[in-house]
N, C-alpha and C positions, 0 to 999 in steps of 0.2 A: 383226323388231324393228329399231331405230335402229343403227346402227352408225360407230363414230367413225372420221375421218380427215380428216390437218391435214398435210399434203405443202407443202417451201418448197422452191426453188430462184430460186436467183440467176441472173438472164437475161445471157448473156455473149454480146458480141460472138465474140468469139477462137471459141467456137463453131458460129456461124454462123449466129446469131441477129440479127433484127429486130426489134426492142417491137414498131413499127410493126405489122408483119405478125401477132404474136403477136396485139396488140390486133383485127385488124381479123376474125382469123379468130375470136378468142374472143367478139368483139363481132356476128357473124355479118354484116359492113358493109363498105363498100367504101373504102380509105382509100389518100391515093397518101405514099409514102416519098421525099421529096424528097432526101434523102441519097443513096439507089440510084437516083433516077428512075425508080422502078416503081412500077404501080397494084395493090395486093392488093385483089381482088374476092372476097369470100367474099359477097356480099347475099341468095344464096342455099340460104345455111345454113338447115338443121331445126336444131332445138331449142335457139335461143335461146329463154328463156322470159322475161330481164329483162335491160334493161344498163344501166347509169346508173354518171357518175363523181359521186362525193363528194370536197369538196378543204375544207378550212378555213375557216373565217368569217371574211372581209375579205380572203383572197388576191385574184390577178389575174381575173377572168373568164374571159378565155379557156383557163386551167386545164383548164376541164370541157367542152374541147372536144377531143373525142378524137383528129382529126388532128394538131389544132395542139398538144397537150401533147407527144405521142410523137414526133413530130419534132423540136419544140426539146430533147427528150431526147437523140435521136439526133444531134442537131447538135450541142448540146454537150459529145459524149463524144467527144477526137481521138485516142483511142491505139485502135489495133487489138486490145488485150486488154480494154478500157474492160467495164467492169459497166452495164451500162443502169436495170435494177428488180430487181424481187425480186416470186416469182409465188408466191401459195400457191393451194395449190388444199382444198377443204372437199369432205366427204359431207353432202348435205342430210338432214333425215330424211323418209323416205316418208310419213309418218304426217300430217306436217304439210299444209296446203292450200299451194297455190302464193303466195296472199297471208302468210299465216303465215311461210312460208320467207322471203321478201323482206324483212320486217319481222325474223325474226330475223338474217340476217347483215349487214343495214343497222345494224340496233345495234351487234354486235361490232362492225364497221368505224369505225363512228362512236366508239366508246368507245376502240378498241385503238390504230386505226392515225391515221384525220384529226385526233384530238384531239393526235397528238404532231407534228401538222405536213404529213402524208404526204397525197399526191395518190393517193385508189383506184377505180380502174377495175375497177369488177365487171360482170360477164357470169354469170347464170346459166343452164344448162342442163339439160334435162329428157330423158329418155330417149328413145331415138326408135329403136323396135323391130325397123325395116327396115335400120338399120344394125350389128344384132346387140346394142344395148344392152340391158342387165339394162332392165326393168321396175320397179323400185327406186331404179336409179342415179341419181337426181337429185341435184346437184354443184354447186357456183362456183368459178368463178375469178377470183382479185383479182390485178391488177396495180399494183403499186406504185412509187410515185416513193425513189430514194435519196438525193432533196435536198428539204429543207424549201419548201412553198410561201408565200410573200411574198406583198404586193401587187404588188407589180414581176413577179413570175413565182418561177423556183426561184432558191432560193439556190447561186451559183458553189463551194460548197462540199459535200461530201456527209454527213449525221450518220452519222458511225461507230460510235453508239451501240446505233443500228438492228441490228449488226451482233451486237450481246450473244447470246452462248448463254442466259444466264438471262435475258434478253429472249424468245426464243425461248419457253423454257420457261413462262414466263407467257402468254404468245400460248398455247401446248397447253392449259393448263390452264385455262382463261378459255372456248375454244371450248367444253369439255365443258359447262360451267359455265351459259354460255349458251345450250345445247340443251339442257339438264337443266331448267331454268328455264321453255324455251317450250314442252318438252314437258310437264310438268306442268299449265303454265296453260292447255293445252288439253286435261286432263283425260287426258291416255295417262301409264301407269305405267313405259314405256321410259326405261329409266336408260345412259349414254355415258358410257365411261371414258378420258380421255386416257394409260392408264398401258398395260403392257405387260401380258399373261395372266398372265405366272408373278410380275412383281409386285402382280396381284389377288389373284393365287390366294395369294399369302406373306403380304399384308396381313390376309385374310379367314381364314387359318389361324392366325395370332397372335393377333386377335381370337377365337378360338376359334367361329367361323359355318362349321363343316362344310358347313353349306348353298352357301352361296354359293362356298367353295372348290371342291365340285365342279363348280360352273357353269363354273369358270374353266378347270379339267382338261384344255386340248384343244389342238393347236396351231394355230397362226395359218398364215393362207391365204397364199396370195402371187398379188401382184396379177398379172392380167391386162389388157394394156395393149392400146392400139387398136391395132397391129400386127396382133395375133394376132385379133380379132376381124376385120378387114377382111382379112387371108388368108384365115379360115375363109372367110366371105361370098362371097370370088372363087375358092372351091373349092382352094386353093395348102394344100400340104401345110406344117405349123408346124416348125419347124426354129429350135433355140438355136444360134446362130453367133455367132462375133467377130466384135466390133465395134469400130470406132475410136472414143474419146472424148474429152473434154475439148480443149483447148486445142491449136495445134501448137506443138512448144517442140522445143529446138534440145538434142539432147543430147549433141553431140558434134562439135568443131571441124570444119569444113570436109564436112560431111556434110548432109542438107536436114534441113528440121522435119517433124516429127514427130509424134503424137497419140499418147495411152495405148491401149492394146489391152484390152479386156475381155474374156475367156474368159468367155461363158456356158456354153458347154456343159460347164466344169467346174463353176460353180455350179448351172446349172438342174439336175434331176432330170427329164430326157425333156424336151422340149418344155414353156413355161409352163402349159398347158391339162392337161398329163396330169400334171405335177404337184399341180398344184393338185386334180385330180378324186383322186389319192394321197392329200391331205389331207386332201379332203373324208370318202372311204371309211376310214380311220385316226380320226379322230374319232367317226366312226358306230361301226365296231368297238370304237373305246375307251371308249363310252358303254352301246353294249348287255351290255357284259363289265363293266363297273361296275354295272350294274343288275342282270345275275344275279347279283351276289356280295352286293348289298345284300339281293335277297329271302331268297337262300340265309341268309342272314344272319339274318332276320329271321321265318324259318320256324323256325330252330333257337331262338332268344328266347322265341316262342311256346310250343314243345312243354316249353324249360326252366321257364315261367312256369306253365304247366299243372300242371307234375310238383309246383312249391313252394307253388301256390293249393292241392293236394289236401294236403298236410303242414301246411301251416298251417292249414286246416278243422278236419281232426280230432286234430294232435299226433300224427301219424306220424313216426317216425323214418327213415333211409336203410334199415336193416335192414329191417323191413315191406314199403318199396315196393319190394322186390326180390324179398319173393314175392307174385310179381302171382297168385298163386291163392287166398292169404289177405286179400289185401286189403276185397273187399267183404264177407267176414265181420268180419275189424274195423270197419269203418265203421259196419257193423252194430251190431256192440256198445259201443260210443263214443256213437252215437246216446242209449243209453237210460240213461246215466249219466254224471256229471259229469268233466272231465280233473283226473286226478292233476297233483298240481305239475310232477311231470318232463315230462309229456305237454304242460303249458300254456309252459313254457320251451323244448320244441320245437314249440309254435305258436309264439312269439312271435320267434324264431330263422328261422320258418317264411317269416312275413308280413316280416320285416325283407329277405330275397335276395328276395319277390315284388313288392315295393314297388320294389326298388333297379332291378328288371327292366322294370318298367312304365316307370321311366322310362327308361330304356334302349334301350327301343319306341320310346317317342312321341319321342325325340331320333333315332331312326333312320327315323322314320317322314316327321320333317322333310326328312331326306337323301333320303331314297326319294322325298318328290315332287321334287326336288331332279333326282335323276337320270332320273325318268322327263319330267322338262320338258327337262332336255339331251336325252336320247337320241329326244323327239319332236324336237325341234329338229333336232338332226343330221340325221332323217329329213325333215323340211320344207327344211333346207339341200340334201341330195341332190338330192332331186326337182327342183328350181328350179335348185340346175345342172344336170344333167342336159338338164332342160326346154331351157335356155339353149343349151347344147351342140349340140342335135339342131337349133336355127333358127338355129346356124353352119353347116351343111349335113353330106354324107356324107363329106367328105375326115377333117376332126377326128374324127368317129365312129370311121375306119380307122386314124387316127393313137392313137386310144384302144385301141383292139382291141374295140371296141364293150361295154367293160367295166362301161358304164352299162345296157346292154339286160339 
């Protein structure tokens, strides 16, 4: 099914970034960086599937020319920590046709970002199997200007409006919005949520939709990044290490600069790959241990509903049905004459908890397909990684403990 994801980052020099280069790799094209006097040659990229820039009505022309925007980017940012763009990157939905995908995030761009000014430089990408991509993964990425495009070119100024959290937050909530939208109009009943699980899952329990709360039940994955696929590929065992990040900055008088240090191997749990295959097997176990509790659950409903349908037929009391050796002799004799008053007040006592119980079912019954659509899920989630895992070759297998076999 469809799966949401809306990732931004601000393109920063100080880290040792190039638009230019960002642009020419994403764009799969060969573009030269006049600022560094170097030529990035990506022309022989797989899976570009589309690239085209969208810039405003009436700006400069040469806008939407890919070398020539990214350089006058780079040329006119002179400080060494200078901000260049801002990249987000989208999950396409697989469901959709490669025309369908184009036409959807041609819109949101056109709606979200060129209509408030911005120059975007989209690249989409399609999965390409040989390099260990999922089969589903199809993705874009937008690069964006952080100064208004003009007639004359960008504006010497940059909108710092852009830079809104609740800016932000409208962009998430707009994506889903618009993948909900074209998935529909092409007749798939796949629903994308811009919110987190346990705020599905809190929203869908308030509204009292037991159903839907259990779909939500499970924890989120964590991503697997091209690192750790292109290891597997080159057979290199996956390894969570420190790493140097952001910026270099200067934190102490007459001493050199510096960069933040990130501890993964305190955050990661094993290596990203064996975590995540952790998560995947934790949701599978959490799904099939929710579905034995729903049947257990729902076996016991039944046999109560049996025992109150026989009490309310014939105006049995508790006493009766406990000696199950007289019963079908009462039944017997009930049959051939009318129920006394007291007898008709324990039917009608009877059918009141048989009634309450029915629907007590068919509200569990909701949940039970509920959780057997998760816990098949999970199980189509396994397989497919798994699948995945084994065309990263035998090293991730060994790094697993071959816990998928």
């Amino acid at each position: 099914m469809a799966s949401y994801h809306f990732a931004v980052q601000v393109v920063k020099r100080s880290a040792g970034r190039s638009v230019v280069a960002m642009a020419a790799y994403r764009a799969g094209e060969r573009l030269h960086d006049s600022r560094r006097n170097l030529t990035e040659d990506y022309s022989k990229r797989r899976g570009v599937a589309h690239r085209e820039i969208m810039a405003p009505e009436g700006s400069a022309p040469w806008l939407t020319d890919r070398e020539a925007l990214w350089n006058a980017v780079e040329q006119g940012e002179k400080r060494v920590d200078a901000q260049l763009a801002r990249e987000i990157n989208l999950a396409l939905p697989h469901e959709l046709t490669h025309e369908q995908r184009v036409e959807l995030v041609r819109g949101f761009i056109a709606e979200h970002f060129v209509s408030r000014g911005m120059v975007a430089d989209l690249a989409i990408h399609e999965p390409v199997p040989e390099k260990g991509d999922n089969h589903l993964n199809h993705h874009a990425h937008i690069l964006l200007t952080l100064r208004q495009a003009t007639p004359d070119g960008l504006r010497p100024v940059k909108t710092r409006e852009w830079n809104s959290e609740n800016l932000l937050k409208i962009w998430r909530a707009a994506w889903a919005e618009h993948q909900n939208r074209a998935l529909q109009r092409n007749g798939f009943d796949a629903v994308v949520d811009h919110r987190t699980l346990a705020a599905q899952r809190a929203a869908a329990k308030e509204r009292g939709d037991r159903q839907r709360a259990l779909l939500f039940d499970r924890l989120p994955e964590v991503h697997i990044g091209p690192l750790a696929r292109q290891a597997g590929l080159r057979g290199q065992a996956l390894q969570s290490r420190e790493r140097e990040v952001g910026p270099l900055r200067y934190r102490r008088a007459g001493e050199a600069a510096v960069r933040r240090l990130r501890l993964y191997p305190q955050y990661d749990k094993g290596n990203r790959l064996s975590w995540a295959n952790s998560i995947v097997r934790q949701n599978g176990q959490r799904a099939r241990s929710v579905l034995e509790q729903l049947e257990f659950r729902q076996a016991r409903l039944q046999r109560k509903l049996s025992y109150w349908d026989l009490r309310a037929k014939y105006g049995l009391d508790g006493k009766a049905m406990k000696r199950l050796h007289l019963i079908d002799k009462m039944i017997a004799e009930r049959r051939g004459r009318p129920l006394s008053a007291h007898e008709k007040a324990l039917q009608l006592h009877a059918a009141k908890r048989a009634d309450l119980l029915r629907r007590l079912l068919a509200e569990l019954g909701n949940v039970l397909r509920a959780a057997r659509q998760q816990t098949e899920g999970s199980l189509i989630r396994s397989r497919t990684f798994g699948d995945w895992v084994r065309e990263l070759g035998d090293t991730i297998m060994r790094d697993l403990g071959r816990e998928l076999d």
